[in-house]
N, C-alpha and C positions, 0 to 999 in steps of 0.2 A: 140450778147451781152451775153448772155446765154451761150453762148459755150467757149465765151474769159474765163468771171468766174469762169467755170467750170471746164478746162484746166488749169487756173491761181493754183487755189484750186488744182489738183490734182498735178502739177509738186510739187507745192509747200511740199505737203503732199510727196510724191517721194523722194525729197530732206532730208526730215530733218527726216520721218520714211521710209527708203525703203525694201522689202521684201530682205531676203536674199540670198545673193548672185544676184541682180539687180541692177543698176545706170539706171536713163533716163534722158535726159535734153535735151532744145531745142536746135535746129538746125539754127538759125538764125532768122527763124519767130515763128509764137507759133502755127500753124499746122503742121509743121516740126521739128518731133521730134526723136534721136537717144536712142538706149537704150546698153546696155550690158547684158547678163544674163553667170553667170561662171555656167560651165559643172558640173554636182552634184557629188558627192563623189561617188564613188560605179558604175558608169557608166563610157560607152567606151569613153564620155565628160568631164571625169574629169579631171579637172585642165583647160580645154579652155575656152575664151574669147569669146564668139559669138557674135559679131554686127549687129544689126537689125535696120530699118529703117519703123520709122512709120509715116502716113500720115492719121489725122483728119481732114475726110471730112467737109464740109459747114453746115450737118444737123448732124454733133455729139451734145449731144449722142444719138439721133432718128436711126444714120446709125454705124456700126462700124467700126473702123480706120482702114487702109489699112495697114499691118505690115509686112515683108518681111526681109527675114537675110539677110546678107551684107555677111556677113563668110559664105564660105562655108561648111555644113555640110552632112557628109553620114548620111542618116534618111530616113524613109521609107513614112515616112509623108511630108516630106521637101524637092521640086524637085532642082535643079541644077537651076533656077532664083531664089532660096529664098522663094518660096510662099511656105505658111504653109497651110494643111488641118487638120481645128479645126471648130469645128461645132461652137465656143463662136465667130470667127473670122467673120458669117455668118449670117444673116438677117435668122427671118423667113419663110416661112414654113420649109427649107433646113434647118437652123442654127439654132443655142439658143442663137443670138446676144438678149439682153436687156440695158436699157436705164440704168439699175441701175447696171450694169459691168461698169468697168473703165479699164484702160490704167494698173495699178498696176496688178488690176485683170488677165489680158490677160497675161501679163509678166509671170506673177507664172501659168497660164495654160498652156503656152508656154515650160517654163522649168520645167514642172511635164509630158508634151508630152516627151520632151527631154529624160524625165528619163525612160517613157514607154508608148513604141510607140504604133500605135494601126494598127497592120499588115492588118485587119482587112479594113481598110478606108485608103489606101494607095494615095501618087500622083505618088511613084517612084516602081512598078509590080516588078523589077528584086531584089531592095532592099528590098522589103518585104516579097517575099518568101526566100530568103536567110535569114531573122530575121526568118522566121518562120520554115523554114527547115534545115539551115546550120549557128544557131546560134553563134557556133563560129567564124566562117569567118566573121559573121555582125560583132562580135566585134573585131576581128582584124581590118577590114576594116573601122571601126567606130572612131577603138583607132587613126589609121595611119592617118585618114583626120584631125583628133582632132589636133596632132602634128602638122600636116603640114601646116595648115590653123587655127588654133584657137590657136597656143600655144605662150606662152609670149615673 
């Protein structure tokens, strides 16, 4: 009950304020939900579409949603299934998931990862030392997936 409301209240809020550059809206049931976030201006993402897929578990907001790109993107944070390493995406003592983030929230932490990756806490070792050591090759190889998979 608690979780329809609160989900209800935030798509709704999503819909009619949404952060910029983000869409989300459900996917058939109201724990199934898709989002878009467009690549920021000034990154190797800019101008792509990204598709992500999120799934609000049974004890949202106690647990945090399961959120996963659908597009593929080169990112150092971001493996080849889509799964993102974001400490907000994460329970504690490992995570800083909290009951008072939301779905909006995650989206713009998402696409401010997008903007700057953090090499540092990688899922993808060959992608991160390449951001870290052979910067430009990350964003050739950033720009080229951008195209080839996120462009319009």
């Amino acid at each position: 009950m608690q979780r329809t409301l609160r989900l209800t209240r935030e798509l709704s809020l999503l819909a009619t304020e949404p952060p910029p550059g983000i869409t989300c809206w459900q996917n058939g049931q109201l724990d199934d939900l898709r989002a878009q976030i467009l690549g920021s201006a000034d990154t190797p993402y800019e101008k792509g579409i990204f598709s992500l897929e999120i799934i609000v578990p049974e004890r949202y907001p106690f647990e945090p949603p399961k959120i996963r790109f659908l597009t593929p993107i080169y990112h150092p944070n971001i493996d080849s299934a889509g799964r993102i390493c974001l400490d907000v995406l994460k329970l504690p003592p490992k995570g800083a998931w909290r009951p008072s983030l939301n779905i909006s929230t995650l989206l713009t932490s998402i696409q401010l990862l997008m903007a700057e990756p953090n090499p540092d806490d990688p899922l993808m070792a060959d992608i991160s030392s390449e951001y870290k050591y052979n910067k430009q090759l990350f964003l050739l190889n950033a720009r080229e997936w951008t195209e080839k998979y996120a462009g319009q």
